[in-house]
C-alpha positions in Angstrom: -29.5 -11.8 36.2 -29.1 -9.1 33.6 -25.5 -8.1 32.8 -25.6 -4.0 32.4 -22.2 -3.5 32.1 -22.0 -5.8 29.0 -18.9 -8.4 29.9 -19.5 -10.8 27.0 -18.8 -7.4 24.6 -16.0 -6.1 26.5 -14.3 -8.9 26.2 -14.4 -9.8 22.8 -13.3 -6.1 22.2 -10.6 -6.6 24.2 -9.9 -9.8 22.5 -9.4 -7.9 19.2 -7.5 -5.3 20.8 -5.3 -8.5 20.8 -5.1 -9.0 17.4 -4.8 -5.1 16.7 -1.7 -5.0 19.0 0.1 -8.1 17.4 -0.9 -6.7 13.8 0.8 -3.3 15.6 3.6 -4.8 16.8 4.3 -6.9 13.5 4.3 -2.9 11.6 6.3 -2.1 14.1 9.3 -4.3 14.1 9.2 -4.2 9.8 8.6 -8.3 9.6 7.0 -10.9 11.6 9.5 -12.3 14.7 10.8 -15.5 15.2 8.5 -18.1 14.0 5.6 -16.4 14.2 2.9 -16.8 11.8 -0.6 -16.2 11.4 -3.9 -17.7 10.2 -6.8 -15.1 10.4 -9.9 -16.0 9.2 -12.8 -13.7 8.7 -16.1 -13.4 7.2 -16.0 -12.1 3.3 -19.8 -10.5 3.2 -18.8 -8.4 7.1 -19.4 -4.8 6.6 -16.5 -2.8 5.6 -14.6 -6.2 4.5 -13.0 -5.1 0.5 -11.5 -8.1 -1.4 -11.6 -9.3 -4.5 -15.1 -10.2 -6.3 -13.1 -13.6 -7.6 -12.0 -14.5 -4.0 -15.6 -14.0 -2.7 -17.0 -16.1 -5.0 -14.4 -18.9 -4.0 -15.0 -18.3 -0.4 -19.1 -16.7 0.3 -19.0 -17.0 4.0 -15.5 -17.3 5.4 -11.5 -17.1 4.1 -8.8 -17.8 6.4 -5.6 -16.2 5.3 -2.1 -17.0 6.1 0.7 -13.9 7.0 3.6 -15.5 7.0 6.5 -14.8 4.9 5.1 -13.2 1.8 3.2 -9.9 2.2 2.8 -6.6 1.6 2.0 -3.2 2.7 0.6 -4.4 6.2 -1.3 -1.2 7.7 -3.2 -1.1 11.2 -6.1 1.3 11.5 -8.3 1.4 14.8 -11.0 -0.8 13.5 -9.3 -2.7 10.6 -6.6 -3.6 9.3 -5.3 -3.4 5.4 -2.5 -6.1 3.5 -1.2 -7.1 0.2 -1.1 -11.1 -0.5 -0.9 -12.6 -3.3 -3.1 -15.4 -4.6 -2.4 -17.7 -7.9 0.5 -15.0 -8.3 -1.6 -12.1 -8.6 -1.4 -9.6 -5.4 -4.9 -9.0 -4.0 -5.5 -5.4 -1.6 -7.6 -6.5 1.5 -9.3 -4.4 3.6 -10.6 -6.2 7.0 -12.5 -5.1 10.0 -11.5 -6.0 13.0 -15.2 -7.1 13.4 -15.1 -9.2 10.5 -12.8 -11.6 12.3 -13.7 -15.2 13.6 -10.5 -16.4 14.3 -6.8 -15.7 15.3 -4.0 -18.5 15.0 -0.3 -18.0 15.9 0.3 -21.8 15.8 4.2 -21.1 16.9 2.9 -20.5 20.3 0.3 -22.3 20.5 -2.0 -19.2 20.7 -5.7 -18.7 19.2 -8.6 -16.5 19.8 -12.4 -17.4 18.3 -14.7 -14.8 18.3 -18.2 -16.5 18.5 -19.3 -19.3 20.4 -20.3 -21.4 18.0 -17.0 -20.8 16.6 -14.8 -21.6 19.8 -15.9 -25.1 19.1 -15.2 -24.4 15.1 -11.7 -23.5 15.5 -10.5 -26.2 18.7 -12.1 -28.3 15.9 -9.6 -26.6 13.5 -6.4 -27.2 15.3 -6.8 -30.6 16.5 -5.5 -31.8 13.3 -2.7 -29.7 13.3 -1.7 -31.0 16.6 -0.8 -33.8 15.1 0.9 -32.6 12.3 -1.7 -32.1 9.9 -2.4 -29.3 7.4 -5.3 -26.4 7.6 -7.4 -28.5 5.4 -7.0 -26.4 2.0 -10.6 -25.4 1.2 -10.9 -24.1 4.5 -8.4 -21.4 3.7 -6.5 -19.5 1.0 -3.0 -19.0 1.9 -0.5 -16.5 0.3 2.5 -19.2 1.9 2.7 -23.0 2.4 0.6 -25.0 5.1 3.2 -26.1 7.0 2.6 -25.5 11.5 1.7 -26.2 14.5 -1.6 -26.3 16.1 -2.4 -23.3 19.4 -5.0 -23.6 21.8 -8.4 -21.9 21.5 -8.9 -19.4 24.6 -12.2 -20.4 25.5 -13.7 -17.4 28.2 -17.2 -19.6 28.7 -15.4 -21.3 31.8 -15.2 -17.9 33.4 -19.0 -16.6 32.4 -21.7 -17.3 34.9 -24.5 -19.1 33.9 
């Protein structure tokens, strides 16, 4: 059966809207709340995607980033979103599209959001570790904070797709 109304993108542009809305909220309230904390990883060579050449190089597919409890100048546009974070000391400007994203973590509430199928398997793979205690493995991810969480659960929206 063909799907005219186009579910599969609806929801994943819903599932952004997600992300937008926390990154809002976070604006919004001046700091993170409570114990909230995010890993967002993304895809460096996305369209519209602006970070360092250096950090590129290090990371030529995908960079997971940590917001935590140092960073800078987070602004929220309709389609991206920008921050300051430093890495090896020296604060870095990014500019991500909301497209560019594979992966949302709030590990304090066991939250997550993948984008791609291939990556809903990717990232429960990601947080089983941490389930147990474990760190992000560290060249998985460049982090302006320390590794320290908890692991969230991957919403996985396959179960309610018809086949």
């Amino acid at each position: 059966m063909t799907d005219y109304i186009g579910y599969e993108k609806l929801t994943r542009a819903a599932m952004r809207g997600v992300v937008r809305n926390v990154l809002e909220q976070t604006v919004d309230a001046g700091s993170l709340q409570g114990e909230h904390h995010f890993y967002i990883s993304f895809r460096t060579k996305s369209p519209g995607v602006k970070v360092a050449d250096h950090l590129i190089e290090r990371f030529p597919e995908e960079m997971t980033i940590v917001i935590q409890h140092q960073y800078w100048d987070l602004e929220v546009g309709d389609d991206h979103f920008e921050i300051i974070l430093k890495f090896s000391g020296v604060p870095q400007h990014l500019h991500i599209p909301f497209l560019a994203i594979t992966r949302f973590v709030d590990p304090s509430v066991n939250f997550a959001l993948a984008f791609d199928k291939d990556e809903i398997g990717e990232a429960a793979n990601l947080l089983a570790p941490l389930a147990e205690g474990a760190k992000v493995p560290h060249q998985d991810k460049v982090s302006s904070d320390d590794d320290s969480g908890t692991v969230g659960t991957v919403v996985n929206i396959d179960a309610f797709r018809r086949k």
